[in-house]
C-alpha positions as CSV (number, residue, x, y, z in Angstrom):
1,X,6.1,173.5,88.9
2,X,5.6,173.3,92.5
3,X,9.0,173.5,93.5
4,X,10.4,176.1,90.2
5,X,7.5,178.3,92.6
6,X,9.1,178.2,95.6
7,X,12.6,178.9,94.4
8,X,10.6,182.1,92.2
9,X,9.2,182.9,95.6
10,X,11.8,182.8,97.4
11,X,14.4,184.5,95.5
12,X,11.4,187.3,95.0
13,X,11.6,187.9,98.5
14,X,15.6,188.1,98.6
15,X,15.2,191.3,96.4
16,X,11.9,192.8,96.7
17,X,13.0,194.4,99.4
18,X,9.0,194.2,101.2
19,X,7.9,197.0,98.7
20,X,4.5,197.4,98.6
21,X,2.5,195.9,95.2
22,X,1.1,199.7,94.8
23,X,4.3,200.9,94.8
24,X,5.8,198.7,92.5
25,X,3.2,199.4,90.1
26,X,3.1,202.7,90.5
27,X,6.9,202.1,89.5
28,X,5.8,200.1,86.6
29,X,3.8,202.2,85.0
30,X,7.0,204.5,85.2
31,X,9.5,202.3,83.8
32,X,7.5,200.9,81.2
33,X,6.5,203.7,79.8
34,X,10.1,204.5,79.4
35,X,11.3,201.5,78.1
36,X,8.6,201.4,75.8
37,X,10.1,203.9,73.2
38,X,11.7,202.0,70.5
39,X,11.3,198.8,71.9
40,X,8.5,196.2,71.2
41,X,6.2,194.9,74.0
42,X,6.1,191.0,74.4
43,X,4.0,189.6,76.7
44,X,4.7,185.3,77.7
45,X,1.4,183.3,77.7
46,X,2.5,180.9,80.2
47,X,4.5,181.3,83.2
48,X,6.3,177.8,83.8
49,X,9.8,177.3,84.0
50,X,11.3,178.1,80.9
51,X,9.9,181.6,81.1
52,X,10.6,181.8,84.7
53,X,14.1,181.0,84.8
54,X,14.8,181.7,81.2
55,X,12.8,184.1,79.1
56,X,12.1,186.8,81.3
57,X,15.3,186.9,82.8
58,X,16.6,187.2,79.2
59,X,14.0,190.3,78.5
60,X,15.6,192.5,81.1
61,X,18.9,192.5,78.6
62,X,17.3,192.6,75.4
63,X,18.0,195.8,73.1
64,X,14.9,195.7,71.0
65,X,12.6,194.4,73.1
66,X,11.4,193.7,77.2
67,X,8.2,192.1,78.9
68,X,5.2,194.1,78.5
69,X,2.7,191.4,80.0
70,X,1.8,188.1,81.0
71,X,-0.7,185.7,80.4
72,X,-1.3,182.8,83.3
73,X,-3.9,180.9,85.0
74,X,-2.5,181.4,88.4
75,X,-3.2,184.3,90.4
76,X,-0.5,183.9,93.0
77,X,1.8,184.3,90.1
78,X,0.4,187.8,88.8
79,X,1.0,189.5,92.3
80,X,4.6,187.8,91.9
81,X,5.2,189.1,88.5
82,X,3.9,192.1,88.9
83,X,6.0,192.8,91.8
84,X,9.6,191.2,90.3
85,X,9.0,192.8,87.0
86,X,7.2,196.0,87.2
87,X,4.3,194.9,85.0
88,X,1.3,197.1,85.3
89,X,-2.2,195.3,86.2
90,X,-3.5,196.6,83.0
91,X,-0.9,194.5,80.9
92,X,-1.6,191.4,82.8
93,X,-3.9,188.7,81.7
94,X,-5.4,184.8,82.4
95,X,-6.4,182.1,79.6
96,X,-10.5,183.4,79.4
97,X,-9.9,187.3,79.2
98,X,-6.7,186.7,77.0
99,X,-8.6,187.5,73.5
100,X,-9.4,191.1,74.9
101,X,-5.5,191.8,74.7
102,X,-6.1,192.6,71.2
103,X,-7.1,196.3,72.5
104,X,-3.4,196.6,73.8
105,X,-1.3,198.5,72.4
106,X,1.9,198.1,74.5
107,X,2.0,194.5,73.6
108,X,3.2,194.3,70.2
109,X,4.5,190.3,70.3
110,X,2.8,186.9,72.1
111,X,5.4,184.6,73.1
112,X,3.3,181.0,73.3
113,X,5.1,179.0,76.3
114,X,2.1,176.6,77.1
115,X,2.2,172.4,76.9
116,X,2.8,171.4,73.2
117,X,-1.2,170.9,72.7
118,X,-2.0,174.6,73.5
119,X,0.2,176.0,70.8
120,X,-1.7,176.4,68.0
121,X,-4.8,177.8,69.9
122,X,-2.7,180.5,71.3
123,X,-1.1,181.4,68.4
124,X,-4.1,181.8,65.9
125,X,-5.6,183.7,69.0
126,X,-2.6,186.0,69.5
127,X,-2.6,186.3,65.5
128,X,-6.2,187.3,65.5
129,X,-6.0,190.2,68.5
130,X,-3.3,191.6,65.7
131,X,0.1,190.5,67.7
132,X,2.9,189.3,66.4
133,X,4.1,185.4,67.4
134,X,6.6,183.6,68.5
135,X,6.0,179.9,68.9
136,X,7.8,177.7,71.2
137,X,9.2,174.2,70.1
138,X,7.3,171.7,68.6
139,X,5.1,174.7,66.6
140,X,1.9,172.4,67.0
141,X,0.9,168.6,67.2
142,X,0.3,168.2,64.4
143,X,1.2,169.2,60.7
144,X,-2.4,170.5,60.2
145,X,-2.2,172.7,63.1
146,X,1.0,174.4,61.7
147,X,-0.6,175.2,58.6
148,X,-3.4,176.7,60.9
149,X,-0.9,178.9,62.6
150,X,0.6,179.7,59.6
151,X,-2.3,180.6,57.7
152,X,-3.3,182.6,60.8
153,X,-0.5,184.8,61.2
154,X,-0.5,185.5,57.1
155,X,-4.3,186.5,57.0
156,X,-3.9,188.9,59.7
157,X,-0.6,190.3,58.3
158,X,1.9,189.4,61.4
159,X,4.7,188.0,62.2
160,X,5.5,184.2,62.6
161,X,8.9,182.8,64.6
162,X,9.8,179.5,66.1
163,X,11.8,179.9,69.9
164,X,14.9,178.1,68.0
165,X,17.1,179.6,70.2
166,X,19.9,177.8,69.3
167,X,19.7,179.6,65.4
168,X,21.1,183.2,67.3
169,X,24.0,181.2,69.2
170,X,27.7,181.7,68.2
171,X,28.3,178.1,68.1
172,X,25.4,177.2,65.9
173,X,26.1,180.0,63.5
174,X,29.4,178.4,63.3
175,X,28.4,175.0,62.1
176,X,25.7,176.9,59.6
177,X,28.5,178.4,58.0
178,X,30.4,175.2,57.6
179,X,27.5,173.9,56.2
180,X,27.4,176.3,53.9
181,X,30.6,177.0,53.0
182,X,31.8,173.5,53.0
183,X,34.8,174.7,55.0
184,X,35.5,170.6,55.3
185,X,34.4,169.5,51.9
186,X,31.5,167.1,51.9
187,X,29.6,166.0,54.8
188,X,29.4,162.4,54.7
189,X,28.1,161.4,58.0
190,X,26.3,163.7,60.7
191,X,24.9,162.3,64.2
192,X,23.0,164.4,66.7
193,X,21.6,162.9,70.4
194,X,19.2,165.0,72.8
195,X,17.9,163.7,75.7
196,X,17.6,163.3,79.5
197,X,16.8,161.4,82.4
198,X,13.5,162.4,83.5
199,X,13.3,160.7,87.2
200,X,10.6,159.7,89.0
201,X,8.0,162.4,88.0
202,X,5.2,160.7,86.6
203,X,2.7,163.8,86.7
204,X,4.3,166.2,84.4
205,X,2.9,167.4,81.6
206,X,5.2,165.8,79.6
207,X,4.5,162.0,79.7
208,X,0.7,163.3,79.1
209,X,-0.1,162.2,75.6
210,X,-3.0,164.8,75.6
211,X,-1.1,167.6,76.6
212,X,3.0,167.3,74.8
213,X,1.3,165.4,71.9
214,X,4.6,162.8,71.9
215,X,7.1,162.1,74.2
216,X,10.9,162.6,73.8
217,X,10.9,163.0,70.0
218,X,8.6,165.8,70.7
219,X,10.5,167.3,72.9
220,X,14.4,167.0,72.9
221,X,14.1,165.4,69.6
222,X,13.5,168.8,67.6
223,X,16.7,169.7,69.0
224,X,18.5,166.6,67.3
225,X,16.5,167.0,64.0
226,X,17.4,170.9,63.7
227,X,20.6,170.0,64.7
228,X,21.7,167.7,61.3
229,X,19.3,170.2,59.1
230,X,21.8,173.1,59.5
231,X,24.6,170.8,60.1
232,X,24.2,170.2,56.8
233,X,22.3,172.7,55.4
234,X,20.1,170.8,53.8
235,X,16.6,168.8,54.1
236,X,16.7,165.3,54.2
237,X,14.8,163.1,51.5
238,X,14.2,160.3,53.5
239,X,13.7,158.6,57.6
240,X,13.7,155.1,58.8
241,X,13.2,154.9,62.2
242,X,13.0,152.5,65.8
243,X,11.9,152.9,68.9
244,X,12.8,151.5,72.4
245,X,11.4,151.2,75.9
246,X,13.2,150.5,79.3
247,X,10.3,152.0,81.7
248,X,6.8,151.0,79.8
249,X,5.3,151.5,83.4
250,X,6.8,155.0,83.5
251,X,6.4,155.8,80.1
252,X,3.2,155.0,79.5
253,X,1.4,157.5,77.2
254,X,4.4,158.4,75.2
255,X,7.7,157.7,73.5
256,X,10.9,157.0,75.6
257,X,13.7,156.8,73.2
258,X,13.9,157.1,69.3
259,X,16.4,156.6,67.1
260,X,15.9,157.5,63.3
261,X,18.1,157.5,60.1
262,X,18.1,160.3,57.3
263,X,19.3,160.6,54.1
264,X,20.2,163.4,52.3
265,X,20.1,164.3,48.1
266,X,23.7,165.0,48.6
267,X,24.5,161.5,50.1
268,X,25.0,162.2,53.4
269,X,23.4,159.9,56.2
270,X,22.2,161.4,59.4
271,X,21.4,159.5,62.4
272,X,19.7,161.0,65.5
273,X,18.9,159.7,69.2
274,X,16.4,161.3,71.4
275,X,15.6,160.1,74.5
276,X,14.0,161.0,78.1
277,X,16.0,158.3,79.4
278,X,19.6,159.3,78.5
279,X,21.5,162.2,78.8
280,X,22.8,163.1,75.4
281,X,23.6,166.4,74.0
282,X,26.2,166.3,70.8
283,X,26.3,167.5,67.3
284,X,29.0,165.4,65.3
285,X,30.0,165.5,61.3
286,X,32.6,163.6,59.6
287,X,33.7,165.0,56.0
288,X,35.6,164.6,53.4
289,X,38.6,167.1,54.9
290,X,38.1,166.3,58.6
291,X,35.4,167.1,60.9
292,X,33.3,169.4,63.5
293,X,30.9,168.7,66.5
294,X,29.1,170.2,69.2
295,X,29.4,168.7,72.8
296,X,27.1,170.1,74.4
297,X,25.4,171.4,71.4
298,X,21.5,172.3,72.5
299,X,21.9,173.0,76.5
300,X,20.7,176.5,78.2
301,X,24.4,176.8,79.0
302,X,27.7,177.7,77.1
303,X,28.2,175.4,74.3
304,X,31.0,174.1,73.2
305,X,32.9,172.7,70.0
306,X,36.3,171.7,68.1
307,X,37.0,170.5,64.8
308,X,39.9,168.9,63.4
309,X,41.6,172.0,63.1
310,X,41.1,173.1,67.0
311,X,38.9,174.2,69.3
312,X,36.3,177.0,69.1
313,X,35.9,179.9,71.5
314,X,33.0,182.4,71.0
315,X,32.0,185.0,73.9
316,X,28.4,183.4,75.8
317,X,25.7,185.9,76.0
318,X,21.7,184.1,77.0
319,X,20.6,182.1,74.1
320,X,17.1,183.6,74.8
321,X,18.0,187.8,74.8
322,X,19.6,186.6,71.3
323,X,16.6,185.0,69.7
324,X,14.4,187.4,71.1
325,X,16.3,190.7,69.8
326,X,16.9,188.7,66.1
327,X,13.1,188.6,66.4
328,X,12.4,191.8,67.5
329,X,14.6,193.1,64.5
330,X,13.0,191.3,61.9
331,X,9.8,193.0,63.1
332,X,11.3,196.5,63.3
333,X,14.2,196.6,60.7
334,X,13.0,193.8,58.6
335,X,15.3,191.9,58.9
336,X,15.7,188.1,58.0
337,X,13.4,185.6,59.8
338,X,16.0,183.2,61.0
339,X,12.9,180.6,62.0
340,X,10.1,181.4,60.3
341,X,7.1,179.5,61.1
342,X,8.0,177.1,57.5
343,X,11.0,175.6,60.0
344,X,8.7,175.2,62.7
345,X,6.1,173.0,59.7
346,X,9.1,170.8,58.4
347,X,10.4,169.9,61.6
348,X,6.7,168.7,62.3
349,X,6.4,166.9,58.8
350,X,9.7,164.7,60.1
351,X,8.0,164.2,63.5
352,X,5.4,162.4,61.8
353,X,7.1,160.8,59.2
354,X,9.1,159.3,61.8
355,X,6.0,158.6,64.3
356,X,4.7,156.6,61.1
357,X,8.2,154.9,60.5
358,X,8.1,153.4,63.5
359,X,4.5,152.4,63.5
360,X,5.5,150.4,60.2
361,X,8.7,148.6,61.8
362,X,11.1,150.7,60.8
363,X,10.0,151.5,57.2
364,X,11.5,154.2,55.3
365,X,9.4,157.1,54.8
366,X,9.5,159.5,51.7
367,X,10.4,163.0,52.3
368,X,9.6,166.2,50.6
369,X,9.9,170.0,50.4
370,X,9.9,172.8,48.1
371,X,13.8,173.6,47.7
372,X,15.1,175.6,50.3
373,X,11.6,174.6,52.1
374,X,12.4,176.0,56.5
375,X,16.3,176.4,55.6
């Protein structure tokens, strides 16, 4: 975090320019008042890489909506904020004032960016001040803290998405449709692998159990579990899974890398590796008229893909301005939730059917959903 600051910082003072924080408020309060108008308001509760280097970026492009507001424990980073993104004091907020952001009426939308055990508390929160949310991967850490969330948003009558990104990208869309379509006849075998190498970092967030909840099947593993869902377009009825350890010393608190087997009512078999001690990133299907993959299929950066019958080319825009405007339309336009908080639930279900799995040697664990259940 230390070192995504200084690169923030210093890149700030590349193109600030030395204006003055009043004046870049008093700009602010200018330019959002004009880009207000037919747009909706989201304000990022948490202000760590991913919305640094990602989602805000992203917001400046959006059609349907921009950044109204932040929420962070830091004050350094308000002035910062503030100053790279014309964000007026009065929409900016820290974790113990955050509830009053209810009385807001610029910010329409709470984007939860915060360590996997603060998402469901920010959510209901955001749900009871009367905002809409959008949740980032895993929803919760547990299955009964989704159902909190959900049951949150639907009493106060707002609006639930997951930050699946990857549901609004070209190439994904592509493989949904095979999926659907059966553009390759039967799926008989899909594989999906997420991971990294995390180096020698052993104070993030991330390897603390109390904070992410899991390790990598938390984490990159969502990404390899989505992956053969709308690979195949359907939920599977079944996981066995194993799980493996090359740094226990590093990896203390949580999993390093998991592998897992699915089957499908079809009778397809699905296989998935997650890890944060490999670099992995592929989507692969093999059916009964040939074949598709991904490679890379999850990463922040153009994707890519072939199938047997050549190679695909779709034009890149960010991931993140396309999530966040299919959002922003099914708020305004009503238009389809493309991950609805039920994705977010059943993704969760598998992470603990598979936790459970593996804490039975490898047994295989029932699965079941109402039909269509998070597709």
């Amino acid at each position: 975090m230390n070192i995504s600051r200084r690169k923030f910082n210093s890149s700030l003072a590349l193109g600030a320019g030395g204006a003055t924080l009043m004046g870049a408020t008093a700009f602010a309060l200018s330019k959002n008042k004009k880009r207000k108008e037919g747009k909706l308001g989201i304000a990022l509760v948490g202000l760590g890489g991913y919305s640094t280097h990602q989602l805000a970026p992203a917001l400046e492009e959006t059609e349907h909506c921009y950044l109204a507001g932040i929420v962070t424990g830091t004050p350094e980073k308000e002035r910062i904020w503030a100053s790279r993104y014309n964000i007026p004091a009065e929409n900016i907020y820290n974790y113990q004032n955050f509830d009053t952001i209810a009385e807001n009426p610029s910010i329409d939308v709470v984007y939860v960016v915060l360590p996997n055990s603060m998402h469901a508390d920010f959510s209901i929160r955001a749900a009871k001040a009367g905002k809409h949310v959008i949740c980032e991967k895993p929803m919760a850490i547990s299955v009964e803290e989704c159902d909190a969330i959900i049951k949150a948003c639907k009493d106060a009558g707002v609006k639930l998405g997951m930050g699946y990104r990857l549901h609004s990208e070209p190439y994904t869309k592509e493989v949904k449709k095979y999926a659907k379509e059966k553009t390759f006849g039967h799926i008989r075998y899909i594989a999906a692998d997420a991971g990294y190498h995390s180096g020698s970092y052993p104070n993030q967030w991330r390897l603390n159990k109390a904070l992410s909840g899991g390790g990598a099947l938390m984490n990159m593993g969502v990404y390899a579990i989505q992956s053969i869902i709308y690979g195949t377009g359907e939920n599977p009825i079944s996981v066995a899974a194993q799980e493996y350890s090359t740094r226990p010393t590093y990896f203390k608190q949580t999993d390093e890398t998991i592998t897992a087997q699915f089957e499908f009512e079809s009778g397809t078999v699905g296989n998935i590796m997650t890890s944060h001690n490999i670099r992995a990133n592929r989507l692969f299907a093999s059916c009964e008229n040939g074949w598709f993959e991904l490679d890379p299929a999850s990463t922040y950066i153009p994707l890519a893909g072939r199938t047997s019958r050549g190679t695909l080319n779709f034009p890149q825009e960010s991931q993140q301005k396309l999530q966040m405007d299919d959002f922003a339309k099914h708020v305004l336009f009503d238009a389809p939730n493309i991950a609805p908080g039920e994705m977010g639930r059943r993704d969760m279900v598998i992470v603990e059917a598979i936790y459970e799995s593996i804490a039975l040697g490898g047994q295989k664990i029932p699965l079941k959903f109402p039909n269509g259940y998070g597709l």
